[in-house]
N, C-alpha and C positions, 0 to 999 in steps of 0.2 A: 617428403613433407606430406602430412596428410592432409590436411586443409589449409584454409587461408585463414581462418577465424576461428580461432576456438574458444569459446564461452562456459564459466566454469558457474556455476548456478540454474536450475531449469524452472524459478519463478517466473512471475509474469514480466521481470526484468528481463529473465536471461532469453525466455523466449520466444518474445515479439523480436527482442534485438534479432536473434537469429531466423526470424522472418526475413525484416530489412535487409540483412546480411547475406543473406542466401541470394537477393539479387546483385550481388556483387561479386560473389565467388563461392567456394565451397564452405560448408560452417559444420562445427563438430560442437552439441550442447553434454556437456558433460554435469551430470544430476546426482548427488550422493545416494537420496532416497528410493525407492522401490519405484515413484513415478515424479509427474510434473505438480511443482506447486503445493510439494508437502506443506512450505512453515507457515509463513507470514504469507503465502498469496493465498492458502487454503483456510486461514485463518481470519478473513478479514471483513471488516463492518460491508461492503460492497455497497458503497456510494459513491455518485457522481457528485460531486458540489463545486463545482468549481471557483469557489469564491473561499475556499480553505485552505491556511496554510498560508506561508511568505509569499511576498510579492513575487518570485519565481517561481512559485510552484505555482500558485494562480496562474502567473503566464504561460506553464507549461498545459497545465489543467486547462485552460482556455485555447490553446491549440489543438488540442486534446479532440475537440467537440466534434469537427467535423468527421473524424474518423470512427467516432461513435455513432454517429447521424446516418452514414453509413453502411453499417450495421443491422441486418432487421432482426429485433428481440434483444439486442444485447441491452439497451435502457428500457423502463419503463417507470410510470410515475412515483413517484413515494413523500416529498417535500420536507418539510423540518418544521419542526415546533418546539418552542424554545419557552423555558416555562422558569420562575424563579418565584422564591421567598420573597417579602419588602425589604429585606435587611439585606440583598444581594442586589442593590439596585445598580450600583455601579458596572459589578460585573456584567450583569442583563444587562447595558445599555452601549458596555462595548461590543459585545456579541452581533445584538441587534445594530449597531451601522455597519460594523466589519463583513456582515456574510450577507447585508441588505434585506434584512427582516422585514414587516411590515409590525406593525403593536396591533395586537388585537386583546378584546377584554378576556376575562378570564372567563366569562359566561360563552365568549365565541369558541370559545379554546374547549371547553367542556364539551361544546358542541360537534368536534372534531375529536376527542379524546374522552370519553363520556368519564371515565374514572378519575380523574383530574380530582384531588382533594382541594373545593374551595377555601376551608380554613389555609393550607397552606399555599397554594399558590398564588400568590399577586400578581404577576408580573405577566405576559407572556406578549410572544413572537408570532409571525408563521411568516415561511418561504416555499413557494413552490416550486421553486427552482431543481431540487434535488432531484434525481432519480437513484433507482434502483442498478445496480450493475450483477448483468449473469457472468459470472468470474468465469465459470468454468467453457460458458459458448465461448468467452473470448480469449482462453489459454485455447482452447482446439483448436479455434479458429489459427492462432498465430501458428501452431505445432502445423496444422496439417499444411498452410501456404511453406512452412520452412523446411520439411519433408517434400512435400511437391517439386520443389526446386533443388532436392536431391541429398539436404541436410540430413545427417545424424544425431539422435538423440538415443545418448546412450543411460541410462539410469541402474544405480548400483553402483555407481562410479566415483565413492568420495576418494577427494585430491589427496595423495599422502606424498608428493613431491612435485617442484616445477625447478627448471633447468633453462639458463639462458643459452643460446645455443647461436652460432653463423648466420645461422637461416631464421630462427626465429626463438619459437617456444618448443622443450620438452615434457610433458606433464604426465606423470606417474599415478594412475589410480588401480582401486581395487576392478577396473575390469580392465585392466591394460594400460600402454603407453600410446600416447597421442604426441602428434605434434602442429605447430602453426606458425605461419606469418606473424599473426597478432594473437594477443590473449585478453579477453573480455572478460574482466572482473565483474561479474552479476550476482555474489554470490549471498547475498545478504546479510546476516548478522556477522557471518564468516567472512567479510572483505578482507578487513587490515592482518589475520590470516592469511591470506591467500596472498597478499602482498607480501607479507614477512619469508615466505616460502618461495616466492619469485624474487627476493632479492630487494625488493620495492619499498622506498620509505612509507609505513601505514600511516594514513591523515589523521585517527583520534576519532573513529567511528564510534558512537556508544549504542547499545541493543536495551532496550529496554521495554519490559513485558506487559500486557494487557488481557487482563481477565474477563471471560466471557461465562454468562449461563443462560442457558433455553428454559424457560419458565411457562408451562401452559398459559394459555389465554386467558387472561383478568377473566373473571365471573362467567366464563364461557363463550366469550361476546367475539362475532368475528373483526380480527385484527388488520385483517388482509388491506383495508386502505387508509391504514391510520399513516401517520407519515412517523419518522425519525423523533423521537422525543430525546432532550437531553436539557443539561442542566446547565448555569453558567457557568462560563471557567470550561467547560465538557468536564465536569467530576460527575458526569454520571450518562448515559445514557440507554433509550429502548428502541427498539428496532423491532415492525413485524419479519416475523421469519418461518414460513412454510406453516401457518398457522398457529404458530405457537410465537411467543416474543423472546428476545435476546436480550438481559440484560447487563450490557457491564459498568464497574467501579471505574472505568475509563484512565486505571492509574499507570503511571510511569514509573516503574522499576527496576533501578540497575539490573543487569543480569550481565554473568555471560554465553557466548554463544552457546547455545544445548536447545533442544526440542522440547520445548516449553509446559509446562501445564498452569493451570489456575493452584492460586494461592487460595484454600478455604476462607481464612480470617479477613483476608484482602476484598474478597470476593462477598460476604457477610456484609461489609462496611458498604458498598457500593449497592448490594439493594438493601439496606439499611434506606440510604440515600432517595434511591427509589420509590421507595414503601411512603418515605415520608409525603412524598407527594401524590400518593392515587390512592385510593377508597377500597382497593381492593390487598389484602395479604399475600404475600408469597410465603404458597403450603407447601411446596416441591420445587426441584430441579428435577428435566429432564433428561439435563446436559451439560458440562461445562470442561469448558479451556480456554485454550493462552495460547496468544502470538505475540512475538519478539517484534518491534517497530525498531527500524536501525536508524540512526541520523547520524547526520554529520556533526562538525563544530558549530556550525551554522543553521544546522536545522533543514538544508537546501540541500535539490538533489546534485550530486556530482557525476557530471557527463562529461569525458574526454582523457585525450592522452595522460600519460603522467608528464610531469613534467621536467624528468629526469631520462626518462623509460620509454619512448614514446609509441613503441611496441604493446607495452602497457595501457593497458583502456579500461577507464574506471567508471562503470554505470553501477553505483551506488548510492546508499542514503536513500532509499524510496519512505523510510519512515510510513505516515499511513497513506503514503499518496500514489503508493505502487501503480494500483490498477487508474485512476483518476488522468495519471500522467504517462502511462505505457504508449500511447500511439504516437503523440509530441516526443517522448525520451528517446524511444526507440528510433524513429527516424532521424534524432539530431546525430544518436550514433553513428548510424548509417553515413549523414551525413558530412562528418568530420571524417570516420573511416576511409571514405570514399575520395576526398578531398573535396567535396563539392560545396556550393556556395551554400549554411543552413537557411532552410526556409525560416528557420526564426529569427527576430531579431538578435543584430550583435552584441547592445546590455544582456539582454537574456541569456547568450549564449557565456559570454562572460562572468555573468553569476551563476553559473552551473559549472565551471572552468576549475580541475583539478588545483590549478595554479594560483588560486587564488590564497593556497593556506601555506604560500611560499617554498 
């Protein structure tokens, strides 16, 4: 045997778990791509909000916090402002109780976004709540604790077989055979894949793609403390990003698993979207792509044995709340693996609970 835990994904799913993990026994992270965090962890909006998302993912996002707190540099401020048309009042108004907005006029909002186009905006939000998340301090961070405690991360290694075996797991990649005690499904868009390959009934995971473009800074104006701008509904939103802004069509598109890029026309309509509301034109890209958001039937993330399989361990469905709920997901893992009582509560742990989709 060569480990206790082998986890076949090396996002920010698959590699805090093998943090956690690695205080329990030995962990083998097996990563298809070249490194850690190619798709969707390397791909993603990096916000803390923890008021986003089903009431489980909230709870997990709010367990979340103290392992962030933590952390020095991994948060830093950024907030949200939430801006709409008159004729989207409804939607504005569920936005604003759901993520706890405050209303502010459209003249304070200008004030905070100078480019804000007053003929079209009526509506607006702010929350300060949000912060900034440094994705990559906190993939190293979790790699170097699960390395220190003697973990392997092997990369170049996609799965092209898994094998139930006496002892455990046999799993077949492009850099060799492994084998484990347990086998951690981390793998993201490719879960019910990896199930299908271990024998495992797949829950009905769906992947669905999100277009991003880097757009110099509106009229040259520093972005650097503008907070998260989006639209209701999220059909659209702006994000500063290393001086320049991000902006995506924020859409949901079936896909399947592949290594994503942006849709031009898709991506057109979305700062279409954008444009309509700020004063200023988008003349360039200087950037654009796509990440795959994986959900479950439910939308919530899935943490625990199968329930068939029980060697089988399904931390999937991070959807866009990977990094938001990595410190809570990851230790709930640990701690069902481990047998130990979870620090989270039992409903919680229950709505994350493989078993749930019978």
């Amino acid at each position: 045997m060569d480990a206790d835990f082998l986890i076949i994904g090396g996002g920010i799913a698959g590699i805090s778990a093998a943090a956690r993990l690695s205080e329990l026994g030995s962990v083998i992270v097996l990563e298809a791509e070249d490194g850690l965090a190619h798709h969707a962890s390397s791909r993603s909006a990096a916000l803390y909000e923890p008021r986003y998302g089903a009431p489980a993912v909230v709870g997990l996002s709010m367990a979340s916090e103290a392992h962030f707190r933590s952390l020095p540099g991994v948060l830093s401020p950024r907030g949200l402002l939430l801006v709409a048309k008159a004729e989207a009042r409804e939607a504005f108004e569920v936005d604003l109780a759901a993520m706890e907005f405050e209303r502010i006029s459209v003249e304070e909002a200008r004030g905070i976004v100078p480019i804000l186009n007053p003929e079209m905006v009526a509506l607006a939000g702010y929350a300060g709540h949000a912060e900034d998340v440094d994705t990559d301090l906190l993939v190293q961070g979790f790699a170097r604790e699960a390395r220190s405690r003697g973990a392997q991360v092997v990369t170049k290694a996609r799965v092209t077989g898994i094998a139930k075996t006496d002892a455990g797991w046999r799993v077949t990649s492009a850099a060799g055979e492994f084998s484990a005690r347990v086998l951690v499904n981390a793998a993201g868009a490719w879960v019910d894949q990896v199930a299908e390959m271990a024998g495992v009934r797949p829950l009905g995971f769906t992947p669905y793609r999100r277009s991003m473009a880097r757009i110099p800074a509106p009229g040259g104006l520093d972005v650097s403390r503008w907070p998260m701008i989006f639209g209701p509904g999220e059909d659209w939103y702006a994000k500063p990003d290393a001086g320049a802004l991000i902006v995506s069509p924020a859409e949901e598109d079936l896909m399947e698993p592949h290594d994503a890029w942006a849709d031009d026309m898709v991506l057109a309509e979305g700062l279409a979207r954008y444009e309509e509301m700020v004063t200023e034109p988008v003349t360039r890209l200087l950037a654009s792509w796509a990440g795959l958001r994986t959900f479950s039937p439910d939308r919530v993330l899935v943490i625990g044995p199968d329930a068939r399989e029980p060697s089988f361990f399904w931390l999937a469905g991070q959807g866009g709340y990977g990094f938001q709920t990595c410190p809570a997901a990851s230790r709930l893992a640990a701690d069902l693996i481990g047998g130990r009582a979870p620090e989270i509560g039992a409903e919680l742990v229950a709505a994350l609970d493989p078993a749930r989709f019978g």
